[in-house]
C-alpha positions as a Markdown table, in Angstrom:
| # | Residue | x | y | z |
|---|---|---|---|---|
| 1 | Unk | 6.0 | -2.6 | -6.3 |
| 2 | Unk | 6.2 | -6.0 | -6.6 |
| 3 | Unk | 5.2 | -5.8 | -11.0 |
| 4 | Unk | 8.0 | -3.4 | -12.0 |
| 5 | Unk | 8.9 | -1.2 | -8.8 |
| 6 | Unk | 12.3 | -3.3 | -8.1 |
| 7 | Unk | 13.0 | -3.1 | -11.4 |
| 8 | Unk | 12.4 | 0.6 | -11.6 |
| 9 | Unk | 14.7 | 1.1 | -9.1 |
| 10 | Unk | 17.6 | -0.2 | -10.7 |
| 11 | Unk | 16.8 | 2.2 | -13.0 |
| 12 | Unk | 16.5 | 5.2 | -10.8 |
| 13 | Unk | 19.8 | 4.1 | -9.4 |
| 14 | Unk | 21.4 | 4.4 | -12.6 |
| 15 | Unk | 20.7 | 7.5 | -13.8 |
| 16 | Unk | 19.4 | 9.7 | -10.6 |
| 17 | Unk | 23.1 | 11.6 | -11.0 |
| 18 | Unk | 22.6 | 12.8 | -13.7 |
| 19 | Unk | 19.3 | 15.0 | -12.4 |
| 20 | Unk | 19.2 | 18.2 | -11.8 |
| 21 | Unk | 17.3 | 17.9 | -8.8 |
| 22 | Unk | 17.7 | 14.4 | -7.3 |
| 23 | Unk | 14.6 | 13.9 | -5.0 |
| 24 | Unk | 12.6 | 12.1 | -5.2 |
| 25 | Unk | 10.3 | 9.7 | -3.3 |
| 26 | Unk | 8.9 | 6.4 | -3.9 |
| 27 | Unk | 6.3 | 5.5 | -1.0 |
| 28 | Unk | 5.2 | 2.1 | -1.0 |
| 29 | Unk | 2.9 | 0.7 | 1.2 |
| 30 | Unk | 4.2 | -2.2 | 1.9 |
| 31 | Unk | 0.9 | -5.0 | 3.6 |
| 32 | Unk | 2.4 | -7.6 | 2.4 |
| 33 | Unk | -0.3 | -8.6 | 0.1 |
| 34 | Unk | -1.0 | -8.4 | -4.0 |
| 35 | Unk | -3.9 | -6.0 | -2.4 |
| 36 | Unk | -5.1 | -4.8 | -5.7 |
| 37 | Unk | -5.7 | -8.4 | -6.9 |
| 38 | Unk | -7.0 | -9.3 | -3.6 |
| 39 | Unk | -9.7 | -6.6 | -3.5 |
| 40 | Unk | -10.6 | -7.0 | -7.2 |
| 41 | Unk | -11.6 | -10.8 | -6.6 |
| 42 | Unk | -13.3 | -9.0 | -3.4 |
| 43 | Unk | -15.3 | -6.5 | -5.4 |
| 44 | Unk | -15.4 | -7.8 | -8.7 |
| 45 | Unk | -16.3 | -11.4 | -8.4 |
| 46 | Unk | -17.2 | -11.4 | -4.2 |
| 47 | Unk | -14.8 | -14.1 | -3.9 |
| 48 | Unk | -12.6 | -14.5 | -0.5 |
| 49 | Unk | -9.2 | -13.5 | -0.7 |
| 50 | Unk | -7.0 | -16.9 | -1.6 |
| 51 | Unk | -4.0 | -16.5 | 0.8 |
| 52 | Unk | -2.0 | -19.1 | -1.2 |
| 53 | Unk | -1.8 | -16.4 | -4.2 |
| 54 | Unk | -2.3 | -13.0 | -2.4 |
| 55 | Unk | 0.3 | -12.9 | 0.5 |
| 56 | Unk | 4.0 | -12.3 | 0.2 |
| 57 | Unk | 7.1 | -12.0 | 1.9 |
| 58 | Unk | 7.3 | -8.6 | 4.3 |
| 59 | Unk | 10.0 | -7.7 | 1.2 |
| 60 | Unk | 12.6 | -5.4 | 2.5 |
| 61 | Unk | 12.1 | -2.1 | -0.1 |
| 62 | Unk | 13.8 | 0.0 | 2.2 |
| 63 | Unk | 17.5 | -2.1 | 1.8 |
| 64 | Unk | 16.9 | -2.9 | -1.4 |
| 65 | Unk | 16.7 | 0.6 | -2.5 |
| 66 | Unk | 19.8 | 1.0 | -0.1 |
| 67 | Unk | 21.7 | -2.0 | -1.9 |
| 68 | Unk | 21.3 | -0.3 | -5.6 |
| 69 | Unk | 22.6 | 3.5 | -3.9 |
| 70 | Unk | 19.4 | 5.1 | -2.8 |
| 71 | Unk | 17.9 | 6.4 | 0.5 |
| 72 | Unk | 15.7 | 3.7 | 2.2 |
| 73 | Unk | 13.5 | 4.1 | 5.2 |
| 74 | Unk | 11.2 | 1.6 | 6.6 |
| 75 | Unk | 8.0 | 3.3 | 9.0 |
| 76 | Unk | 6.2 | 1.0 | 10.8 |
| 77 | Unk | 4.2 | 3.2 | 13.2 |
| 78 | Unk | 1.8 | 5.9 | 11.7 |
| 79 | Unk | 3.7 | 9.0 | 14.0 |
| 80 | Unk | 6.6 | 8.4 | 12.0 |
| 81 | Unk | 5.2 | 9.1 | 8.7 |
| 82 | Unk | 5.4 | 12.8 | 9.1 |
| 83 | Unk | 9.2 | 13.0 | 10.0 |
| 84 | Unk | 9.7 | 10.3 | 7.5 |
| 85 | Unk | 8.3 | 12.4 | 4.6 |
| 86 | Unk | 10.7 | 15.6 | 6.2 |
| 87 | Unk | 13.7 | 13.3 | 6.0 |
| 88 | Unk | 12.9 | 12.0 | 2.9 |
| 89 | Unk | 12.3 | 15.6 | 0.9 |
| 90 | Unk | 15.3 | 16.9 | 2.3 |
| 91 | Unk | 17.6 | 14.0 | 1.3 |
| 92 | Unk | 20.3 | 14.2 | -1.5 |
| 93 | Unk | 18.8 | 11.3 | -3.5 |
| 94 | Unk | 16.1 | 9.6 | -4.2 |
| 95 | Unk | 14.6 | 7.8 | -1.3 |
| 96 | Unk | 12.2 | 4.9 | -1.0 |
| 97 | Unk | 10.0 | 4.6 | 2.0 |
| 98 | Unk | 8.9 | 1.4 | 2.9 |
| 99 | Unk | 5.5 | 2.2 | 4.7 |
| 100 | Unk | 3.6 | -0.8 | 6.7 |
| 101 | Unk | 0.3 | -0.9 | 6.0 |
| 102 | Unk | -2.7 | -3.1 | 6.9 |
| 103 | Unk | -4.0 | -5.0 | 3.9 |
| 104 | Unk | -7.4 | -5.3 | 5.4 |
| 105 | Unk | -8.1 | -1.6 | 4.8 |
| 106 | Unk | -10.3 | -1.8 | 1.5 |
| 107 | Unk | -9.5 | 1.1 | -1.2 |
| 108 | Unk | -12.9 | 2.0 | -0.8 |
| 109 | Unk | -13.7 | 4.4 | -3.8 |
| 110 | Unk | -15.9 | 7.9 | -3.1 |
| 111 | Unk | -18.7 | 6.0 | -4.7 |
| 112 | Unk | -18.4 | 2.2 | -4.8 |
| 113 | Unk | -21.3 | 0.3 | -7.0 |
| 114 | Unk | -24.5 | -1.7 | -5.5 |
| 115 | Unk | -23.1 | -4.6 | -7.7 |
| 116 | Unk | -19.1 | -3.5 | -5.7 |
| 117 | Unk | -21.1 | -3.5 | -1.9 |
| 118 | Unk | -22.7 | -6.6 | -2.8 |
| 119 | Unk | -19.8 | -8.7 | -4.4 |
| 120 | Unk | -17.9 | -7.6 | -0.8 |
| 121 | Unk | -20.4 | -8.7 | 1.1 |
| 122 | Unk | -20.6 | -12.1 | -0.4 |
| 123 | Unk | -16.8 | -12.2 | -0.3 |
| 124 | Unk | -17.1 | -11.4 | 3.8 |
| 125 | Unk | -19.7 | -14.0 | 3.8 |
| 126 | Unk | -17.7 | -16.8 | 2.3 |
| 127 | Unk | -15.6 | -16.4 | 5.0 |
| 128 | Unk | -12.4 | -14.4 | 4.0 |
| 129 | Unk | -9.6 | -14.4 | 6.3 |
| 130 | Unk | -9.7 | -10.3 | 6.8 |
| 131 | Unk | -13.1 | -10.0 | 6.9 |
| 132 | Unk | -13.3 | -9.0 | 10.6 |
| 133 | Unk | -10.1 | -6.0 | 10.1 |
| 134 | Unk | -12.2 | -5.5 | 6.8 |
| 135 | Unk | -15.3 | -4.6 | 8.3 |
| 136 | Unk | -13.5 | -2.7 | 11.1 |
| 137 | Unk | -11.6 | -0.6 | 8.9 |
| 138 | Unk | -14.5 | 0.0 | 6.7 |
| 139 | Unk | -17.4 | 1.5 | 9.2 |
| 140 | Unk | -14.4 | 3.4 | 10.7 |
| 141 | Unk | -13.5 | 4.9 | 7.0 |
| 142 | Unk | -17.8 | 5.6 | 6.6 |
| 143 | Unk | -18.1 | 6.8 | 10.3 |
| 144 | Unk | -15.4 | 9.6 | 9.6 |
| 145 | Unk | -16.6 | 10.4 | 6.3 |
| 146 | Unk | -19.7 | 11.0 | 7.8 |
| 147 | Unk | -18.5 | 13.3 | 10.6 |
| 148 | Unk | -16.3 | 15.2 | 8.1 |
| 149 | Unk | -19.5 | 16.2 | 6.6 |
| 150 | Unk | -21.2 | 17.2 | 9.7 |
């Protein structure tokens, strides 16, 4: 969101009249980090995240979209997602939903690499600043893939 989203938006404001069927929903999960850089220095280099370059401000998406004439809706608890996602389908323009998120979940992949586990590890051992909600969230993600198969 933060590349080209707000930019987008602008755009969808502009022409979303002009639709024959306005909806349309932009969820953006909003953890207040450039996660995907964050995770690739993680992965792909097993550095620790650098806070200085990673975190952002808790950007309002949810306004913005509502000061360019769309639908906004911040969720901040996971229950709300569901009604969110009612509210948003049945709206009469396109809506953005501005979902908080943990950044310390890792985008774990089905299949991640030996080279991917190890470069995480040696990120966690260099002493990230997630790496305790990173290890958390990461057995949880394994321990339920594991019972789903069970």
């Amino acid at each position: 969101m933060q590349m080209n989203g707000l930019a987008e938006l602008v755009t969808i404001a502009k022409y979303w009249r002009r639709w024959s069927d306005p909806r349309l929903v932009v969820a953006v999960l909003n953890n207040r980090d450039l996660n995907m850089v964050t995770w690739e220095q993680r992965v792909m280099e097993g550095n620790p995240k650098y806070a200085a370059s990673q975190e952002i401000p808790d950007v309002p998406y949810a306004r913005f979209a509502e000061m360019v004439g769309l639908q906004g809706m911040r969720v901040e608890e996971p229950g709300e997602i569901a009604s969110a996602w009612e509210t948003a389908l049945a709206a009469d323009r396109p809506v953005v939903l501005d979902v908080v998120t943990d950044p310390e979940v890792p985008p774990l992949p089905p299949h991640i690499t030996l080279e991917q586990a190890k470069n995480f590890a040696l990120a966690v051992a260099k002493g990230d600043p997630g790496r305790r909600g990173m290890i958390e969230n990461s057995l949880r993600q394994k321990v339920a893939e594991l019972l789903a198969r069970r």
